[in-house]
C-alpha positions as CSV (number, residue, x, y, z in Angstrom):
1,X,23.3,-84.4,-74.2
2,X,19.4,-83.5,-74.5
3,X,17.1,-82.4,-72.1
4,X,14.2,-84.8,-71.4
5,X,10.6,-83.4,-71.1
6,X,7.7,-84.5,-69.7
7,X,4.3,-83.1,-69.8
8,X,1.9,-83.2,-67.8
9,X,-1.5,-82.6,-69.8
10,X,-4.1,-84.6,-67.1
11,X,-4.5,-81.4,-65.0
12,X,-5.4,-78.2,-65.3
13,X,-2.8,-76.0,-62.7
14,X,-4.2,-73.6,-60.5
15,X,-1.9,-70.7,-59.4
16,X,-1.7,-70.9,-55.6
17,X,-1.0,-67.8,-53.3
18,X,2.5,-69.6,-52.3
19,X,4.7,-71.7,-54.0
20,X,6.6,-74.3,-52.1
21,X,9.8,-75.6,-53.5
22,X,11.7,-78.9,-52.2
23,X,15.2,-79.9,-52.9
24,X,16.5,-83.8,-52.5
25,X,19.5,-85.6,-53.2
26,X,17.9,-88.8,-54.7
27,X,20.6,-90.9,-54.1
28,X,20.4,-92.6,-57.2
29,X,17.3,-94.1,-56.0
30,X,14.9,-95.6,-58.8
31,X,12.4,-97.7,-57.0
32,X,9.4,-96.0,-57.9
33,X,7.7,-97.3,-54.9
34,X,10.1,-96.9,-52.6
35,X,10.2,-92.7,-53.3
36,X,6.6,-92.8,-53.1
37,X,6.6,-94.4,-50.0
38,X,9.5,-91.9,-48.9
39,X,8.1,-88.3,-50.0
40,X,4.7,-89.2,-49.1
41,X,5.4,-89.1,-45.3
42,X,6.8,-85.9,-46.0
43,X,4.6,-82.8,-44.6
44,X,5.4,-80.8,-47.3
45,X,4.1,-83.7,-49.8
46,X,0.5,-82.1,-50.1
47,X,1.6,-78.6,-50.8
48,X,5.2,-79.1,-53.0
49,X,5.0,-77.2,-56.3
50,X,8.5,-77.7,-57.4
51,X,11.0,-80.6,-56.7
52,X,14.4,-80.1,-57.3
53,X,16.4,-83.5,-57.4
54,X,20.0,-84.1,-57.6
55,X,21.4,-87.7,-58.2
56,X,18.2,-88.5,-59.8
57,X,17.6,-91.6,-61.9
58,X,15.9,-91.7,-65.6
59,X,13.1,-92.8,-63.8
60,X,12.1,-89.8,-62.1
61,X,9.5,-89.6,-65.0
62,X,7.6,-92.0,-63.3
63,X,7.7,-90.1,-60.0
64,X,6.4,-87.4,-62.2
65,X,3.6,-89.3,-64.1
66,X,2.6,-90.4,-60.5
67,X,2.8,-86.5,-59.3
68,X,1.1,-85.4,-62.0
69,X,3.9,-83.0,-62.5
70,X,6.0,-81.7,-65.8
71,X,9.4,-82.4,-65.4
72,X,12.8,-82.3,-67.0
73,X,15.5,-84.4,-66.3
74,X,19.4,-84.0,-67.7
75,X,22.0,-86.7,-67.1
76,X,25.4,-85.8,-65.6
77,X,26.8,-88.3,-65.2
78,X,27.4,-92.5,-66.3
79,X,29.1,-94.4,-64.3
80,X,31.2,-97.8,-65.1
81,X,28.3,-99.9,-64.9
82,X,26.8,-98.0,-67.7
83,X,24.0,-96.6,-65.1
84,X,23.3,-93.0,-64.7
85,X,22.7,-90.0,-62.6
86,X,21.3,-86.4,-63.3
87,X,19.7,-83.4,-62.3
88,X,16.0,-82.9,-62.2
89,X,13.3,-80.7,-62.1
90,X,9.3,-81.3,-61.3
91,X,6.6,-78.5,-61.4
92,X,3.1,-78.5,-61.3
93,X,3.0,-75.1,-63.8
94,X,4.4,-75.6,-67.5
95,X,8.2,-75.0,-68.4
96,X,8.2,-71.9,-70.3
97,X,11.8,-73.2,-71.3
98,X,14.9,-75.0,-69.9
99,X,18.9,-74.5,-70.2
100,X,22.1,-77.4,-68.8
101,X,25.0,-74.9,-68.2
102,X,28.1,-76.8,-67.4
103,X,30.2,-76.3,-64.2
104,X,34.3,-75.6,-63.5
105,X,35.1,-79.3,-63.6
106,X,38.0,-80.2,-61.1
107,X,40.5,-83.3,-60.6
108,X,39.5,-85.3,-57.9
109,X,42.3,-87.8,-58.2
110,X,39.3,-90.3,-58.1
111,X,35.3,-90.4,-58.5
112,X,35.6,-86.8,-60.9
113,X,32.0,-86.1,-61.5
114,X,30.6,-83.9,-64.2
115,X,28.9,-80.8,-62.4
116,X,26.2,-79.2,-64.1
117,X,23.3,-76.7,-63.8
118,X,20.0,-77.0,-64.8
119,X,17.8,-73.8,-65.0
120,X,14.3,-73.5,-66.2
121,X,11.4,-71.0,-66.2
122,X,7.6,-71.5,-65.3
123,X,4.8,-69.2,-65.4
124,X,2.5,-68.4,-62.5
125,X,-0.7,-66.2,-63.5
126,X,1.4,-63.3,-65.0
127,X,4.8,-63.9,-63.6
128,X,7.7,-66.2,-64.7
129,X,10.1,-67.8,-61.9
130,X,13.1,-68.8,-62.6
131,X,14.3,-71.9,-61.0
132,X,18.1,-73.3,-60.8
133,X,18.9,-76.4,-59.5
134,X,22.9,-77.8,-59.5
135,X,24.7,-80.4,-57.3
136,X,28.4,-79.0,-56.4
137,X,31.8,-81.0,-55.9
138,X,32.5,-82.7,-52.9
139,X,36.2,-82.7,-52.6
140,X,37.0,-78.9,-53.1
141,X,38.4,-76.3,-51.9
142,X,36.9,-73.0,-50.9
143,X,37.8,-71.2,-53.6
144,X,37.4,-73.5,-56.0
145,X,33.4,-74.0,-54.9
146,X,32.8,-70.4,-54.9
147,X,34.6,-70.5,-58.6
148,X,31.8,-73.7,-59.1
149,X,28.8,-72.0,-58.1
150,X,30.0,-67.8,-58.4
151,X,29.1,-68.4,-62.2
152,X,25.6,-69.2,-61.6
153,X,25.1,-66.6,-59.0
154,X,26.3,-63.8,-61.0
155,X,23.9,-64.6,-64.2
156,X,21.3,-65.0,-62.0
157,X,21.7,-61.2,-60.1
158,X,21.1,-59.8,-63.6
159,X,17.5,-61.2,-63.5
160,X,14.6,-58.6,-62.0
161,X,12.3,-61.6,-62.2
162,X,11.6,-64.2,-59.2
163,X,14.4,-66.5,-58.9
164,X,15.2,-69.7,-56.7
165,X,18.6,-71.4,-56.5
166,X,19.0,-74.7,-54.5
167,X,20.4,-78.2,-54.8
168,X,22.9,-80.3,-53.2
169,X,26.0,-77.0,-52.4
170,X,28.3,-80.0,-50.8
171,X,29.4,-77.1,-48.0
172,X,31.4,-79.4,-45.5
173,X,33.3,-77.2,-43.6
174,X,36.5,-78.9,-44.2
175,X,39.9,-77.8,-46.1
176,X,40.9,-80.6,-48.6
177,X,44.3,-81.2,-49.2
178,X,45.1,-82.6,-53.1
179,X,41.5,-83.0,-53.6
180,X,42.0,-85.7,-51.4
181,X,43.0,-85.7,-47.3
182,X,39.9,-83.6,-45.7
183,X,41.4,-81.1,-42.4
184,X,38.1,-80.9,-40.5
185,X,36.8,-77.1,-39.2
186,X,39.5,-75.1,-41.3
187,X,37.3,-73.7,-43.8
188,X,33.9,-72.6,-43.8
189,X,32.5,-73.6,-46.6
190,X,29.0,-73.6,-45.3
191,X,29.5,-69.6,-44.5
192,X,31.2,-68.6,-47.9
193,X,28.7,-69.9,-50.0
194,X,25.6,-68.3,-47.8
195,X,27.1,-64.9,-48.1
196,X,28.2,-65.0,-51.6
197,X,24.0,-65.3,-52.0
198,X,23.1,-63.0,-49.4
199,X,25.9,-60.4,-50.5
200,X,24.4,-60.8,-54.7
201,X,20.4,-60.0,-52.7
202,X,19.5,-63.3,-52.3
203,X,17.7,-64.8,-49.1
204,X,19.1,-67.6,-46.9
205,X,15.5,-68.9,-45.2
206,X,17.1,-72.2,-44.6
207,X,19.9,-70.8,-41.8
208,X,19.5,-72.3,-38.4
209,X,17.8,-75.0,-39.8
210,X,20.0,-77.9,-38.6
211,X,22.3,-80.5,-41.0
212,X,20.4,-81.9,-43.7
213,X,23.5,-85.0,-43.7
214,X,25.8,-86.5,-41.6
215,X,29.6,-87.9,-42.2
216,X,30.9,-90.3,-39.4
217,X,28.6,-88.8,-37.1
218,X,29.2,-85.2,-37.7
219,X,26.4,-83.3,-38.8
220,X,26.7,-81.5,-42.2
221,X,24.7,-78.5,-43.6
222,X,24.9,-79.1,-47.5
223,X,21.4,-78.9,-49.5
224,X,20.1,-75.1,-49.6
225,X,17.7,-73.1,-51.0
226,X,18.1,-69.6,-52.3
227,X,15.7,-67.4,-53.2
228,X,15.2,-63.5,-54.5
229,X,12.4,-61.1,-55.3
230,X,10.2,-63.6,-53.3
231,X,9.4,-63.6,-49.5
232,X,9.7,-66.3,-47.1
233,X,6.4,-67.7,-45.1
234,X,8.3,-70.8,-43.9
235,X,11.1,-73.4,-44.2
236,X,12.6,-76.4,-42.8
237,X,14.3,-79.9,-43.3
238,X,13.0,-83.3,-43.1
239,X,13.7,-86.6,-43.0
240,X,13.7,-88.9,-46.2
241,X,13.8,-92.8,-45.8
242,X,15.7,-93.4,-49.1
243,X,18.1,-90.8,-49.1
244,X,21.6,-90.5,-47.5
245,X,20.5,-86.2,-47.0
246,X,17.4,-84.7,-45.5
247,X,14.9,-82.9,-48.2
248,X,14.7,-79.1,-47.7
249,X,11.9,-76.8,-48.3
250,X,10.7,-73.5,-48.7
251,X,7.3,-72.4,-48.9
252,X,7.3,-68.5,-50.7
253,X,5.0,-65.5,-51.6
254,X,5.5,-62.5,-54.5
């Protein structure tokens, strides 16, 4: 599959001293007017310069167009009803370029899904930042999510430039058995993850920061943000009226 671009050529971008980065599952929500009405209550609304969707529909080029942002949006997957879902990126600064990397793919006995990860650069005054955005498994084992994700976290300790890595990470601390019968509180898959990124130099602004989704009234931490080579000024989650998951945010300095 192609990558779809959009471009924003209304505005003309001016670099700010921070960059603040938000990451969403969309939960396949393409109402235009109902994520407007969402993100807009948002705090961070006024001062997001990078969304990073998961479960995004096609028309999250509308939300763009109405952002006045670039974007680029990949499919992952299509489901029976011939709809689809994808990954997403929006920026107010140019993509210098863009790359899907496919994920380990597991069985899940039922609802497999096509993991992916979409990376792309943009340019801020003289620097380029690297941004990564992927959605991970749900029904996985620890070591298989480390597997899922490890990939991505190795190419991107190579880099000396800025990078930021977040998304939906699916870290429910629960040991599944067959892909399929969930043993609550065995594994920490919430812990694994954050210190395979702290332990390749990455920063975890987003611990302590409460669940970001709950399961039968247990409260989940599973959408994170990683960055490195950038410092963090603030971070948080909030509360979206469309979405199933709270947004999470990060608002970063060079």
């Amino acid at each position: 599959m192609s990558l779809e671009h959009g471009k924003n050529t209304s505005t003309t971008v001016v670099a700010n001293e921070t960059l603040t980065v938000v990451s969403l599952n969309m939960a396949k929500e393409g109402r235009l007017n109902r994520i407007l009405s969402g993100i807009r209550r948002a705090a961070f609304f006024e001062t997001a310069d990078v969304w990073l969707l998961q479960e995004a529909r096609p028309s999250v080029s509308e939300m763009a167009d109405a952002l006045g942002m670039h974007y680029i949006y990949e499919v992952a997957d299509q489901f029976a009803d011939r709809s689809v879902s994808g990954l997403a990126i929006l920026s107010r600064y140019p993509f210098e370029r863009s790359d899907r990397t496919p994920l380990p793919r597991y069985n899940l006995r039922f609802n497999t899904r096509c993991r992916i990860a979409l990376t792309a650069a943009i340019r801020r005054a003289e620097d380029e930042i690297r941004l990564v955005n992927v959605h991970l498994d749900t029904r996985i084992t620890r070591p298989q999510r480390l597997l899922q994700i490890g990939h991505v976290v190795e190419k991107e300790t190579l880099s000396i430039q800025p990078v930021i890595v977040g998304g939906d990470f699916n870290t429910a601390n629960i040991h599944w058995v067959w892909n399929v019968l969930p043993v609550p509180h065995v594994r920490s898959h919430t812990r694994a993850v954050r210190d395979m990124f702290v332990g390749h130099g990455f920063e975890s602004p987003l611990d302590g920061a409460g669940s970001t989704f709950r399961l039968l009234g247990f409260p989940l931490h599973l959408d994170w943000i990683f960055p490195k080579h950038l410092k963090t000024v603030a971070a948080g989650t909030e509360r979206i009226a469309f979405s199933d998951h709270k947004a999470v945010w990060v608002t970063l300095k060079e």
